[in-house]
Backbone bond lengths (Angstrom), bond angles and torsions (degrees), N, CA, C in turn:
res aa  C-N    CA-C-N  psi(-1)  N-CA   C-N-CA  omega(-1)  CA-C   N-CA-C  phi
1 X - - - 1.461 - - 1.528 108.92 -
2 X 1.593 111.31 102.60 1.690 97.46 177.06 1.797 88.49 -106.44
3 X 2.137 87.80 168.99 1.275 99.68 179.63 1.780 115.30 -70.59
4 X 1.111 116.76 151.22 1.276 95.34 153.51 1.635 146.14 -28.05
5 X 1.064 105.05 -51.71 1.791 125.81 -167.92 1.669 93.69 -75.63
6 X 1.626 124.80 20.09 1.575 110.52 -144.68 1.831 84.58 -74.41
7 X 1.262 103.14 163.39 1.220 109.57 160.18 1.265 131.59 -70.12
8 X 1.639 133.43 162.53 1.597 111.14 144.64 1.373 102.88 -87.20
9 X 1.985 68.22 169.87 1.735 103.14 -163.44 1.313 114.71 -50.10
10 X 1.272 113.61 -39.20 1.667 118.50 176.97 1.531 110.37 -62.56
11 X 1.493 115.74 -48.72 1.552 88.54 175.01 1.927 126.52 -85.17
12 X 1.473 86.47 -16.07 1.724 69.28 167.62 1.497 116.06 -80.74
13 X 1.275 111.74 -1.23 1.403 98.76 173.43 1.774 121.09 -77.40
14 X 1.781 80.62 -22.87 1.632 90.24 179.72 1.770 98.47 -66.75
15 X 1.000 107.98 -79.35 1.798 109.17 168.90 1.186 116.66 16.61
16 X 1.891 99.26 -80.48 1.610 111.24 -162.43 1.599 103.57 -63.99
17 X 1.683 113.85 -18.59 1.867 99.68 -174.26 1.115 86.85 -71.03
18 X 1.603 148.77 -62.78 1.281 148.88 176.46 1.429 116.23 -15.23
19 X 1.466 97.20 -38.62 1.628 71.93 -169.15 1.893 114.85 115.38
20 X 1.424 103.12 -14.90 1.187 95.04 -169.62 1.712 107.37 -128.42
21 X 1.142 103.66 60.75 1.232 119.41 169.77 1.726 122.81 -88.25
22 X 1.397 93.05 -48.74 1.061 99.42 146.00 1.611 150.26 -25.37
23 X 1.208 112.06 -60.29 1.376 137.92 173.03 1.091 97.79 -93.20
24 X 1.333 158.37 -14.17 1.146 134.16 155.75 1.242 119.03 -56.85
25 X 1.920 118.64 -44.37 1.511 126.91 -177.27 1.369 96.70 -67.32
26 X 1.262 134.37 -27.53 1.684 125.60 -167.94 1.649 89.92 -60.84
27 X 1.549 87.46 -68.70 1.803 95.34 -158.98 2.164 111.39 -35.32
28 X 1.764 95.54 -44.77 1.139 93.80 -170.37 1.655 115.97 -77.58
29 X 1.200 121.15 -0.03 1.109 113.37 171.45 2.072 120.31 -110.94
30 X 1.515 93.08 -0.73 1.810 96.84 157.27 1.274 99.34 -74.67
31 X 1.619 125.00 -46.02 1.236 122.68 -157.10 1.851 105.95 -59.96
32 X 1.380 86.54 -40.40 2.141 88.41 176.17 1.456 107.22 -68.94
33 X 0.914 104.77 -48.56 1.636 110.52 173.21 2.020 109.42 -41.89
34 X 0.968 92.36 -56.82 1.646 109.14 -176.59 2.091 100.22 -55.94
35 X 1.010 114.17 -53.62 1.441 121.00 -173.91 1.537 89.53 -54.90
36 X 1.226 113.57 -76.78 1.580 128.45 -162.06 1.814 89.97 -32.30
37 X 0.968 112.80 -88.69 1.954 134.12 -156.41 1.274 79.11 -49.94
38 X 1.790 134.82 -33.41 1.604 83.29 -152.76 1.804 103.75 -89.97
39 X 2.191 95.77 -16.09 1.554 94.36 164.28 1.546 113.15 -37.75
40 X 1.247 126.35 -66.93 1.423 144.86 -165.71 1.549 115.21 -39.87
41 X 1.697 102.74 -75.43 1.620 97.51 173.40 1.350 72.39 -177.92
42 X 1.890 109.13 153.82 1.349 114.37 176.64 1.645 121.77 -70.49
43 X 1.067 103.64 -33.47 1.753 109.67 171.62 2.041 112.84 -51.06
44 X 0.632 94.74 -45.51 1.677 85.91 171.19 1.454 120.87 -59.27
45 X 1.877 113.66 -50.54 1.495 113.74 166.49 1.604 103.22 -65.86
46 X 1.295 127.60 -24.19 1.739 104.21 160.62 1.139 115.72 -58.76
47 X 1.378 134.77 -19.16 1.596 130.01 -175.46 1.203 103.66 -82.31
48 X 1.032 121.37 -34.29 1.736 130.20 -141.51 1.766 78.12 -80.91
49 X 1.299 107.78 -67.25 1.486 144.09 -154.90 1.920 85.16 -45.61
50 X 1.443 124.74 -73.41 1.743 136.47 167.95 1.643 100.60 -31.74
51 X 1.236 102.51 -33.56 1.838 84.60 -149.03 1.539 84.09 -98.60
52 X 1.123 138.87 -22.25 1.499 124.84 163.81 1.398 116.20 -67.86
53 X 1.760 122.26 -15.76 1.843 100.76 -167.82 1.396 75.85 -116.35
């Protein structure tokens, strides 16, 4: 399952030499996180949102 916005292969490959492959999966999985809670009710992505900073 990729996201929409996925990159091509050439630049995420550039990415992962970077180093930031990593942080790409973070970002893209607050962002699922973010859809989900805000389906749910916004007070939970306020938790989510606290307990990440």
């Amino acid at each position: 399952m990729t996201p929409k916005h996925a990159t091509s292969p050439e630049m995420r490959h550039r990415l992962q030499k970077l180093g930031i492959a990593a942080l790409c999966a973070t970002c893209t999985l607050m962002a699922e996180q973010y859809h989900v809670l805000r389906a749910q009710n916004s007070v939970g992505f306020r938790n989510l949102l606290a307990a990440w900073s």
